[in-house]
N, C-alpha and C positions, 0 to 999 in steps of 0.2 A: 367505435363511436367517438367522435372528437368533443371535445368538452367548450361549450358557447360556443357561439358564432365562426369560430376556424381554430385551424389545427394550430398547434405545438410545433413551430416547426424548428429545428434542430441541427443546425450544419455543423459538417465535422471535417477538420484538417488535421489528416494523418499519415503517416507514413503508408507506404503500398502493404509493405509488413504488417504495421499493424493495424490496416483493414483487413487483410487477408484474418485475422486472429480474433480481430473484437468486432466488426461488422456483421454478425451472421445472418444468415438467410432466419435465423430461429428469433433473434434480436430486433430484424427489422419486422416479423411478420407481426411479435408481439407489438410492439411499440406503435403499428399500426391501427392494431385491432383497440388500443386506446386511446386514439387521437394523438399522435407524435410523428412526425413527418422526419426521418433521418435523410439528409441529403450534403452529398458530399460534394466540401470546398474547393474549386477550382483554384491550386494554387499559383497558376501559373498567368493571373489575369490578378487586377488588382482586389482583394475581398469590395470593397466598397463598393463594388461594380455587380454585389452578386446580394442574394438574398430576396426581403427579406429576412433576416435570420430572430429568433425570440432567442434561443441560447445557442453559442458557437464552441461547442470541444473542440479540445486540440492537442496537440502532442507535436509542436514543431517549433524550434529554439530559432534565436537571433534575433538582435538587435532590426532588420525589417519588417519581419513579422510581426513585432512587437510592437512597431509604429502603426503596419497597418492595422494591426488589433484597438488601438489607440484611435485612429482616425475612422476607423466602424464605429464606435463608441460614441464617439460626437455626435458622427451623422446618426446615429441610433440610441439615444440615448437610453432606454427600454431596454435593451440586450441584454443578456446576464454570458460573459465571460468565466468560463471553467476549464482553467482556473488562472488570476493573473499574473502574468510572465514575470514579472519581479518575484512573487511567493512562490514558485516554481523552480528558480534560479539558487532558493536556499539547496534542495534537492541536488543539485548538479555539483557539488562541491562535499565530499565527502569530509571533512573538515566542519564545515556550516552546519551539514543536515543533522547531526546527532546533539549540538549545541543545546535543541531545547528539551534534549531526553532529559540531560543532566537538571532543569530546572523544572519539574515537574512536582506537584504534589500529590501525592499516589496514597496518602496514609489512611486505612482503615478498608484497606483493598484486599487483606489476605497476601498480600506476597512485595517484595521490594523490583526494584527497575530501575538499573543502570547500564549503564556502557564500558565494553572490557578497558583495559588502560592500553590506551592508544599511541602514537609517537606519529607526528606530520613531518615527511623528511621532502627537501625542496633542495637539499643539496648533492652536488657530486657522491654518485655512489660508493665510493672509496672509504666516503666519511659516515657510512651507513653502521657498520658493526661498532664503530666506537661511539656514535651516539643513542643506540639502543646498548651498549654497554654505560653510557654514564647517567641514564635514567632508569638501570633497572627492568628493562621488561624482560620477562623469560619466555624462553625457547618452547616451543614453535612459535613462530607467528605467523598470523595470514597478510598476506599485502596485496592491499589494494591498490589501482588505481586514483591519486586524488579529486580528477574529473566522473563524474557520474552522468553522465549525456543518454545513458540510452543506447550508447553505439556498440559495435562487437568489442572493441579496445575498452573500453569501460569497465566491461565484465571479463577481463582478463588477468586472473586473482594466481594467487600462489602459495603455498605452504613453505617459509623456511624453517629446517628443521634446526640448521647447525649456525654457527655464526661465520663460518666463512661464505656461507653461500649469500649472505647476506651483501654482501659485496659485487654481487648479482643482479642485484636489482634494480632497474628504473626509474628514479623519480621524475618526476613528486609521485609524492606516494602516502599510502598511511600505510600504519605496522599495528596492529591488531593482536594482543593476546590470544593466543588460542583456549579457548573456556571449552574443557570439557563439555557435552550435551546429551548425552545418550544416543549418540546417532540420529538425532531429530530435531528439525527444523521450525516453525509456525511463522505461515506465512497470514500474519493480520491481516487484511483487504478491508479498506474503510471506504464504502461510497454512499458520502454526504452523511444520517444520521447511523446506516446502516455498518454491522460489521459483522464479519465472517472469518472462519480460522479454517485454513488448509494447513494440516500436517504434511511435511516431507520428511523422506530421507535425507541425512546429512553426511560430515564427515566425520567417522568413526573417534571412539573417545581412542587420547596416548595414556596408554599404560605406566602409572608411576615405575619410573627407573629405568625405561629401556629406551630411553631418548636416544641413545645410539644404534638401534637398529636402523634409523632413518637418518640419511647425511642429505646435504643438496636442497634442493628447490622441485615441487612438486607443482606442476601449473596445473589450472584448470577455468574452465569458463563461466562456471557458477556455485556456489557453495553444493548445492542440492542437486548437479550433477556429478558432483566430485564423488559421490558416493556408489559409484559400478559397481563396486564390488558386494557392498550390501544390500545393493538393487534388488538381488536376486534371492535374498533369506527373505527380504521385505520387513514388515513391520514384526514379525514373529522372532527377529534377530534382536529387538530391542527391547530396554526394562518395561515394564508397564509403567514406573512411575514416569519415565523420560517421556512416552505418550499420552500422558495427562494434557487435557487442554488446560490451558490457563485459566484462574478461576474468573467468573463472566463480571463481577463488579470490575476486576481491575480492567480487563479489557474494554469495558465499557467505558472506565474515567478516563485512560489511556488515549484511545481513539477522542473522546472529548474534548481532552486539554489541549491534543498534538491539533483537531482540528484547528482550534482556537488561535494558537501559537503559531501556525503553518498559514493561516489562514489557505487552507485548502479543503477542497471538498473528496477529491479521487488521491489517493496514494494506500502501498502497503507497507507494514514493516517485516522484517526479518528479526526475529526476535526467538532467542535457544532458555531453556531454564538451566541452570548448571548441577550438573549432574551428583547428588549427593548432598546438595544446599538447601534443600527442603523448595519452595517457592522463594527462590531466586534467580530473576529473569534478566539477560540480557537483551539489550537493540543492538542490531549491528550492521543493520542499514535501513535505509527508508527511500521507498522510490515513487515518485510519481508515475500517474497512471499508470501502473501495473496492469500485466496481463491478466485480466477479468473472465478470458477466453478460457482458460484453465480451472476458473472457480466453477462446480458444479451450480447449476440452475444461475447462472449470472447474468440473465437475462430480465429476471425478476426482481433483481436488486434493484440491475440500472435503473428497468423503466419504472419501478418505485421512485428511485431517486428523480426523474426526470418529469413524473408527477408536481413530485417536490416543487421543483423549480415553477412549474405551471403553476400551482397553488397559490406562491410567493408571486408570480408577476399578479396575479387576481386583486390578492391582498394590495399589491404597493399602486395598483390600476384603482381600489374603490378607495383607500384615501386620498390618493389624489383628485379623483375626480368629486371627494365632496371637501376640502381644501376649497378649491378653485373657484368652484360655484356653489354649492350646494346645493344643486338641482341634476333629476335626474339626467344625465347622458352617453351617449357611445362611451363603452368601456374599454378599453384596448385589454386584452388579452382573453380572460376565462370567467365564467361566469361561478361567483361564491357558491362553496359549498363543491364544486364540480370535481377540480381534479384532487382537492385533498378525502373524499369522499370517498371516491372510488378504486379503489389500491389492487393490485393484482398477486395472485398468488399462483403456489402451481398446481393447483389442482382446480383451477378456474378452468371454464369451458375451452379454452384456445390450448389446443395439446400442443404446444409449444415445450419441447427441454432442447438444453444444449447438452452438449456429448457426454454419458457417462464420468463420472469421476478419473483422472488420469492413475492408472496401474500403481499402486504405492503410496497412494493420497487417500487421505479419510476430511471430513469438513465438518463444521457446526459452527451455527449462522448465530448473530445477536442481534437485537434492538430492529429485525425483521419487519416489515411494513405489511404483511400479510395480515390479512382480520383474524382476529383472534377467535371469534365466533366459529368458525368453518374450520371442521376434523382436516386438519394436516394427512398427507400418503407418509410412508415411509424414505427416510431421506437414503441418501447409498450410504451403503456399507462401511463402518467405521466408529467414530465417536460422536455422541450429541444428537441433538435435531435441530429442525430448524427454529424453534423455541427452547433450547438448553436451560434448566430454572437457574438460579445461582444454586451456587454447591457449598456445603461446607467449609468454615473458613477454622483449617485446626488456629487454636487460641497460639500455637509456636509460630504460628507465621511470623517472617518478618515484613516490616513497616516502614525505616527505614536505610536505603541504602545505602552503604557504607562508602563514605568519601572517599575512601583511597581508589575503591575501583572505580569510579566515575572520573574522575579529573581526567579533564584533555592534556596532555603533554605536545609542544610544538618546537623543534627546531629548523632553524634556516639554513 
């Protein structure tokens, strides 16, 4: 049922990949059956030429696109852009994107949030061991690529164990402490007021003192792939306290402030608690539009979130139109009360789900758009549901997090 006088409609510019992953036949059936018209951007013609469009997603870099995103927006001035290419561009720079962890106010959250102590190296890799020698980080580290684009080289990460391998390396780059985790991962997924936690497998805690069982450079293509080998114990390999989800107030101010700061709506973060620290959590990356294909039920989020938007053009459609004149008239988009009304959940009549939970993954949703009225199903297998309450906050939590591991470290 479309909500007022026409649909929602919704063009999307994306990679072949990642339509093949977040387009589903289970995302478009939903998003129909609530008035949301998804229709994909031709981008090989000029956008201007296509449409019209009420909101345009996107997941596609460069200074062209960027213009034509720009010159839609004139001609269109009504559209709502998610999300724009300048707040987007913090993301692509691993350097920039962690900048506003450090400046968060996170106190009376149950747990502290910082970033491991990092080193930005831009120069010849010759001079790599002696500048992670004159700043103090210690061995392992992980090194990143300094560009975060999205592309396979992006995500092409590595473990050095020793400091000659260090000399190894690529830059630019970042150098990443390695922090202990319990072999566990949380992947936050934030779309728009909503947020969700998928647990993964990680890469295994180093064992105090036996740093020389591993020399060299260990490559791998994702944090949460790197873990093969404890793929196969699964979550039964790891402590119970390391798969504690984060307590939901922090994740809640968390998600708020980064939206705030990021001025974005879709991104997740990577975020480990260190192992033995009680509720002390790291960020160790943050990525725009993240794969949502993977989050179980993430269908329901979106077209929540995409309600949202509708909502929003309603509201900014009826001041404006009694601004202007103050007389009834044609409204442009949805009629009040319609799409923030009407929220979907899954256990609504459209037997719509997307693929089971992925092999090794457990999830628990927050700040859910689902009516609260109506008996929730059982969510898959693992921790939370999709209304987790808040949990216990022990009175030892810490609050604030300790400057030394935060500070960015950069040399040229």
């Amino acid at each position: 049922m479309a909500y007022g006088s026409e649909e929602l409609i919704v063009g999307y510019a994306l990679t072949e990949k990642k339509k093949k992953s977040f387009i589903k036949p289970s995302l478009v059936e939903l998003a129909r059956s609530k008035g949301i018209q998804l229709v994909a951007v031709n981008t090989s013609i000029p956008l201007v030429q296509q449409g019209p469009f009420h909101v345009i997603l996107h997941k596609i870099s460069g200074p062209e696109w960027a213009q034509q995103l720009e010159a839609y927006q004139q001609a269109h001035p009504d559209v709502l852009i998610i999300d724009p290419p300048d707040a987007i561009k913090q993301l692509q720079n691993r350097q920039s994107m962690l900048t506003n962890v450090v400046k968060l106010d996170l106190l009376d959250c149950g747990a502290s949030v910082g970033i491991p102590r990092q080193l930005v190296v831009t120069s010849d890799p010759a001079s790599v061991p002696e500048l992670v020698a004159g700043v103090g980080l210690r061995l392992p580290l992980v090194a990143k690529p300094l560009v975060a684009d999205g592309t396979a080289k992006s995500h092409a990460m590595a473990l050095a164990y020793d400091e000659r391998s260090l000399a190894t390396l690529e830059p630019p780059l970042v150098l990443q402490e390695f922090v202990n985790h319990g072999g566990i991962l949380f992947k936050v997924y934030v779309i728009g007021d909503e947020v969700n936690v998928v647990k993964r497998l990680s890469l295994p805690d180093m064992e105090e003192g036996k740093e020389g069982d591993d020399i060299g450079v260990r490559s791998f293509s994702r944090v949460s792939s790197a873990a093969a080998s404890l793929n196969e114990a699964g979550f039964e390999a790891v402590s119970k306290t390391a798969g504690e989800v984060p307590p939901e107030p922090l994740l809640r101010k968390l998600a708020e402030q980064l939206r705030e700061r990021l001025g974005l709506h879709l991104f997740n973060l990577d975020m480990i608690r260190e192992n033995g620290a009680g509720n002390k959590y790291y960020i160790i990356d943050i990525n725009y539009f993240p794969g949502y294909g993977k989050m179980p039920e993430y269908e329901y989020a979106f077209v929540n979130f995409l309600l949202s938007l509708a909502a929003r053009r309603s509201a900014v459609a009826a001041t404006r139109s009694g601004s202007e004149s103050g007389e009834k008239g044609d409204r442009v988009g949805f009629r009040e009360g319609g799409a923030s009304a009407d929220r979907v959940s899954s256990d609504s009549p459209h037997d719509v789900h997307s693929e089971a939970s992925l092999r090794g993954e457990a999830t628990s949703g927050y700040g859910s758009l689902r009516d609260p009225t109506q008996e929730l199903p059982p969510r898959h297998e693992g921790f939370g549901t999709a209304h987790s309450r808040a949990r216990t906050i022990p009175e030892s939590a810490r609050h604030l997090p300790d400057p030394a591991l935060v500070d960015g470290l950069n040399a040229q």
